[in-house]
C-alpha positions as CSV (number, residue, x, y, z in Angstrom):
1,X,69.8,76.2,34.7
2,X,69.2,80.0,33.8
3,X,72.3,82.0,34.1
4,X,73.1,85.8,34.3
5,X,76.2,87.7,33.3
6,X,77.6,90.2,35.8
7,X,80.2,92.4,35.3
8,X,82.3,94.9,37.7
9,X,82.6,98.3,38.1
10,X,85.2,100.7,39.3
11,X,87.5,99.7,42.1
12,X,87.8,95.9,40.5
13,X,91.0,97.2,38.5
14,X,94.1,95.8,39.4
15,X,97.8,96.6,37.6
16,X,98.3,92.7,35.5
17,X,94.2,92.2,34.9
18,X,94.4,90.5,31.5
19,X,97.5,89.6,30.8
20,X,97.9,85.5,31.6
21,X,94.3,85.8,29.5
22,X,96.3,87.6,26.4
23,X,99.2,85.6,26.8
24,X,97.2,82.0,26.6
25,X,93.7,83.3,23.9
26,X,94.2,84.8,20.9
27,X,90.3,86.6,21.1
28,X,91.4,88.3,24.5
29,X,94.7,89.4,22.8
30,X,92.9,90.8,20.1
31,X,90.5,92.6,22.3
32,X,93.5,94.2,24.0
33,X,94.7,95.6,20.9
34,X,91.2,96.8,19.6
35,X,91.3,99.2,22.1
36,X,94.3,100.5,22.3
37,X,93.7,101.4,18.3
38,X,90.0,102.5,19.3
39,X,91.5,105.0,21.8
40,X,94.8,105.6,20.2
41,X,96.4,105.1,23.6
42,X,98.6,102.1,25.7
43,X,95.2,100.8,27.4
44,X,96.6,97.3,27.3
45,X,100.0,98.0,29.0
46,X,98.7,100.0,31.7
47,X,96.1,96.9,32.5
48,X,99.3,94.3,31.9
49,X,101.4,96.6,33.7
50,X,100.4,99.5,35.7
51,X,101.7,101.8,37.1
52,X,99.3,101.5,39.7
53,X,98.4,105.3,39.9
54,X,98.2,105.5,36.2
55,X,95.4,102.8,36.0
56,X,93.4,104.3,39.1
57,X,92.8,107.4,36.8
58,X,88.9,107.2,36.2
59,X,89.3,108.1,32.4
60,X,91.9,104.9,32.2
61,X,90.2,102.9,35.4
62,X,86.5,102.6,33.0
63,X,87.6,101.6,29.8
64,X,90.0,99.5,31.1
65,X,87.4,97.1,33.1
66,X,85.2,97.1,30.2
67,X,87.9,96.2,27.5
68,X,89.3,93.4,30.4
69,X,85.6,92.0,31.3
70,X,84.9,91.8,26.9
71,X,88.2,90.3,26.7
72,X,87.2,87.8,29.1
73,X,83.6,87.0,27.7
74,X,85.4,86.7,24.2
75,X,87.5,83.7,25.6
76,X,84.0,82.4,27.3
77,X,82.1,82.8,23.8
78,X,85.4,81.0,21.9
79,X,84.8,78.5,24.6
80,X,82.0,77.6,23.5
81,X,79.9,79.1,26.8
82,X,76.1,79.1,25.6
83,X,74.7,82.5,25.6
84,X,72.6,84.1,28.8
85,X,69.1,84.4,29.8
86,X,70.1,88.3,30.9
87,X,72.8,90.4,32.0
88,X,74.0,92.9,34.6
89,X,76.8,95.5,35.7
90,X,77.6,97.2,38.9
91,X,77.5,101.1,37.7
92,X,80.5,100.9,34.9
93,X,79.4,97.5,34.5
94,X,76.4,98.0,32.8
95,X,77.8,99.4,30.1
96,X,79.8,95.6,29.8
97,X,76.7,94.7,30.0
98,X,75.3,96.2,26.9
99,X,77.9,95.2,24.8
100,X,77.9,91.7,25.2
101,X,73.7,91.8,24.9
102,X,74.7,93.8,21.3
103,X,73.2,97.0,22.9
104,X,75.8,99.1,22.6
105,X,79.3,98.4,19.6
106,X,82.2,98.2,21.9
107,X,84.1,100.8,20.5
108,X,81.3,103.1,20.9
109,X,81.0,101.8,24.5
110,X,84.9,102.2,25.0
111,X,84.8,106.3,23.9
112,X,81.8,106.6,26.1
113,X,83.2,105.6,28.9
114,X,85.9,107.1,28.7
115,X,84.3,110.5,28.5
116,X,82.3,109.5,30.9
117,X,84.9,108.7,33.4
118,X,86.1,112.1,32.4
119,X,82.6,114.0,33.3
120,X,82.8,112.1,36.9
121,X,86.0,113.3,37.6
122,X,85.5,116.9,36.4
123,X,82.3,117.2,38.1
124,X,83.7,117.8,42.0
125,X,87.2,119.0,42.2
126,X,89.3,116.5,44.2
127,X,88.9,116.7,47.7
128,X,85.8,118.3,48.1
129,X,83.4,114.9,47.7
130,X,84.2,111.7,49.6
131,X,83.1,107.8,49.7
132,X,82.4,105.7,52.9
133,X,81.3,102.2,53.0
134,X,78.6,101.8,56.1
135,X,78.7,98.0,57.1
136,X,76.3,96.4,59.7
137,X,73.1,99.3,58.8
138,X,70.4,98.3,56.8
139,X,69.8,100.8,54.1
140,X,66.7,102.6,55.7
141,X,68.9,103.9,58.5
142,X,71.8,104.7,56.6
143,X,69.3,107.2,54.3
144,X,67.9,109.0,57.5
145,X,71.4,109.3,59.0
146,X,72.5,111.1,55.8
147,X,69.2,113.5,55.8
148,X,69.8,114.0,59.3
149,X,74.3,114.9,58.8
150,X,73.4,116.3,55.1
151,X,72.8,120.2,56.6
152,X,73.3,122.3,53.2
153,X,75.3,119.9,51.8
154,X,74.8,116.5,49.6
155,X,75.0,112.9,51.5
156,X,72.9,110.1,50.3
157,X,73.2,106.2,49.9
158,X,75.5,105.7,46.6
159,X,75.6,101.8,46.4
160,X,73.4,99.3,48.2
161,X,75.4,96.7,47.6
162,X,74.0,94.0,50.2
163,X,72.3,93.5,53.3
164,X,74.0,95.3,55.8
165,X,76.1,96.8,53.5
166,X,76.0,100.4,51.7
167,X,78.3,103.0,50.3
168,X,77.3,106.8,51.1
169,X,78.6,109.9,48.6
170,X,78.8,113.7,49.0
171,X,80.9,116.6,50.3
172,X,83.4,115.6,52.4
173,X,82.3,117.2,55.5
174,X,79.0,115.7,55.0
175,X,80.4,112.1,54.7
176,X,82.5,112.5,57.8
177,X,79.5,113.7,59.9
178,X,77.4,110.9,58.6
179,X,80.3,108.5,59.1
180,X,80.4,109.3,62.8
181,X,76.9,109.3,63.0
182,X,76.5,105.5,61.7
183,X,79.1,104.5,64.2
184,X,76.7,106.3,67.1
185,X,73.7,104.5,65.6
186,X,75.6,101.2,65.9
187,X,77.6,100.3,62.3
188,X,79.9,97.3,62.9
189,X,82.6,99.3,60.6
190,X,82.5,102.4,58.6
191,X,85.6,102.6,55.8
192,X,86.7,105.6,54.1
193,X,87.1,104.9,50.4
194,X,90.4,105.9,48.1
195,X,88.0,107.4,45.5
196,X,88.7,110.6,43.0
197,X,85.4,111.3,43.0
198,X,81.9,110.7,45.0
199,X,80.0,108.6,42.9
200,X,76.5,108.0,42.6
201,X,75.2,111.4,44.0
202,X,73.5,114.2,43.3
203,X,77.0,116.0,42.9
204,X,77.8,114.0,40.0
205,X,74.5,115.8,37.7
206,X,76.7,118.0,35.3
207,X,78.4,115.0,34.8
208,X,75.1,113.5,34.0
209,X,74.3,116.3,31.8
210,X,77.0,116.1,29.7
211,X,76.9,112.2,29.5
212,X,73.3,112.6,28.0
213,X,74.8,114.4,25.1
214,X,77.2,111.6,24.4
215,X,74.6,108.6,24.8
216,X,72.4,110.4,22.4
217,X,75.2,110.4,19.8
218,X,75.6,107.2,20.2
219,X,74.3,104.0,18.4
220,X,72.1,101.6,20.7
221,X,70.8,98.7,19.5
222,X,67.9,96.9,21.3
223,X,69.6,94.3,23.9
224,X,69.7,90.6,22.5
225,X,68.8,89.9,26.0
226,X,67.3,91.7,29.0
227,X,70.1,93.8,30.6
228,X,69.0,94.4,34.3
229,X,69.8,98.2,34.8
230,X,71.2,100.1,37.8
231,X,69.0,102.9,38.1
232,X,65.1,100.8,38.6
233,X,66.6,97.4,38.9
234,X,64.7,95.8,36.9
235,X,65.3,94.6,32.9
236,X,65.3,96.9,30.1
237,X,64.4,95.3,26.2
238,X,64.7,98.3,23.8
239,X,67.4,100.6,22.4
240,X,65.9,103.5,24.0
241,X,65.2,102.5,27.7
242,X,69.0,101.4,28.1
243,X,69.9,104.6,26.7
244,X,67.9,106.2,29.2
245,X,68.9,104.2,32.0
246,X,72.6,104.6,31.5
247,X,72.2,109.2,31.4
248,X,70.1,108.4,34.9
249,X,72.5,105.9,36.4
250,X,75.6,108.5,37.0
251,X,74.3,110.5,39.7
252,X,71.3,107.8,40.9
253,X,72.1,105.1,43.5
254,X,73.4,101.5,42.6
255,X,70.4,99.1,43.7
256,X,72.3,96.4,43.4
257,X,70.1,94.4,46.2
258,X,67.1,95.1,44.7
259,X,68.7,93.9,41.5
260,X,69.8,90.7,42.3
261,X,66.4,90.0,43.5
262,X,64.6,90.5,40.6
263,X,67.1,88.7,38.7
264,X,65.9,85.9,40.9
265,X,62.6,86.1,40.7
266,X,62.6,86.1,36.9
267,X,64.0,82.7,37.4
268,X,67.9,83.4,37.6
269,X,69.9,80.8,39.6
270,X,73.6,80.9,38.5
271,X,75.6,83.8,37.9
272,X,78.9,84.4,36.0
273,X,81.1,87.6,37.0
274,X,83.1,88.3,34.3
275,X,86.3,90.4,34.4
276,X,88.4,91.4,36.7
277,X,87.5,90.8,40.4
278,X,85.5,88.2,42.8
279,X,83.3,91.3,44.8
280,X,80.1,90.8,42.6
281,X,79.9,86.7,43.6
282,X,80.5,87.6,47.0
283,X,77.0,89.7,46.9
284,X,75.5,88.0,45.0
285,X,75.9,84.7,47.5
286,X,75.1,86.9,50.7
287,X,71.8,88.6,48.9
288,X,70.6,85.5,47.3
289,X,72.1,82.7,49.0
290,X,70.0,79.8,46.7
291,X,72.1,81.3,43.8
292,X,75.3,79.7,42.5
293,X,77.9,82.6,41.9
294,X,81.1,81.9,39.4
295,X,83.5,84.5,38.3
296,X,86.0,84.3,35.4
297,X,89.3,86.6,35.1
298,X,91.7,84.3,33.9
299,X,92.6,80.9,32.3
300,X,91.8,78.7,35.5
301,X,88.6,80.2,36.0
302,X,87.6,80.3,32.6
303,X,88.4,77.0,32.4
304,X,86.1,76.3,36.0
305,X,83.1,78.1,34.4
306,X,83.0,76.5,30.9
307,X,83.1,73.1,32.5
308,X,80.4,74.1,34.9
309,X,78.1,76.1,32.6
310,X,78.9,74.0,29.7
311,X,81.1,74.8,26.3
312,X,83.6,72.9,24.2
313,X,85.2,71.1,26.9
């Protein structure tokens, strides 16, 4: 068996992510309360707790995955689960990533993404960008429909999450006239997304811009295993090419497809999600369907993946 970590991005947040894990493992309780000193804020009781609204705020929603998805690979590691042949995230995710490969410290990770999730919402004033999931397209067509609705404005593909399925970013206008035209061209379903911002786009470069200022303060280490980025989909093994990845990643699309793939081909056949969520194993399991998908959030399926990867038990 070669396994891969994955870990979720933004939208995977959910008010009471982490709390039967605190209440029941010491390591994820510890976690918790390592970054609510790191940010000198409540992070923990808005994941325990909500409100809902309060955790949906990007500069709360990012560090709050990544400190829940460390949390949970803390309990993994006490455990006793081996360590991976590689890691990956889904846009946030990545930066998960690099701290459990040792890229990245996690409190330096947690301040980063928070400003991060700060430069993403800042970037496009709310209501003028938009998100739409295109189901039932394959990604080709969904790129020329958004050439052909962008006009002067920006629409592109944001996440190519799976065969048949991608997420498109921009101005508003330009989302809705690529919406209608992917329901001309034949889409199955197009969903509107309950997003503050439009991700993944061109619109999100001062965002980028400021975030390169931040990474390059930062400390990166090279990974202690190959972290499959975003932005080329394919591994990255020094200090310097993750750094690079990550300032790139924030207004590039997600290839998480192509991703997957070359996970694959490298020899990757099992995969544990880990934090909060179940929408990574899904993909995973449609894009690679030879691939056994687990995901870990709490102490059942922590308990499911130790016994299945192996550990203490």
């Amino acid at each position: 068996m070669r396994y891969a970590l994955l870990f979720p991005g933004q939208g995977s947040q959910y008010a009471g992510m982490g709390r039967s894990l605190a209440d029941a493992h010491p390591a994820a309780r510890e976690r918790f309360a390592a970054a609510d000193d790191i940010l000198g804020a409540p992070l923990s009781r808005i994941c325990f707790e909500g409100p809902e609204d309060a955790l949906a705020l990007t500069e709360n929603t990012q560090p709050a995955i990544l400190t829940m998805s460390i949390a949970t690979l803390d309990v993994l590691r006490a455990e006793g689960l081996p360590e991976p042949a590689a890691a990956a995230g889904h846009s946030l995710g990545e930066y998960s990533a690099h701290v459990a490969a040792g890229t990245l410290d996690f409190a330096e990770a947690l301040r980063t993404v928070r400003a991060r999730g700060r430069f993403m919402q800042e970037a496009v004033p709310v209501g003028v960008g938009a998100m739409a999931a295109i189901l039932g397209l394959e990604a080709d067509t969904v790129d020329a429909l958004c050439r052909e609705a962008a006009g002067d404005e920006v629409v592109s593909p944001a996440n190519l999450n799976g065969p048949g399925q991608v997420v498109i970013a921009g101005h508003a206008g330009a989302v809705d006239r690529a919406s209608r035209l992917a329901s001309e061209r034949g889409a199955k379903k197009v969903v509107p997304l309950p997003v503050s911002a439009p991700f993944h786009c061109a619109l999100m470069n001062p965002a980028a811009r400021r975030l390169v200022a931040v990474l390059e303060a930062a400390r990166f280490e090279d990974p202690g295993f190959p972290v499959y980025t975003n932005v080329d989909a394919r591994a990255v093994h020094t200090a310097g090419a993750a750094r690079d990845a990550l300032a790139r990643q924030v207004a590039a699309p997600v290839r998480w497809v192509e991703l997957v793939r070359a996970m694959r081909e490298d020899g990757v056949d099992t995969t544990v999600e880990v934090g909060p969520g179940r929408v990574l194993s899904g993909l995973v399991r449609r894009i690679a369907r030879d691939v056994r998908a687990f995901a870990a959030s709490d102490p059942e399926s922590v308990s499911e993946v130790v016994r299945e990867i192996g550990g203490n038990r």
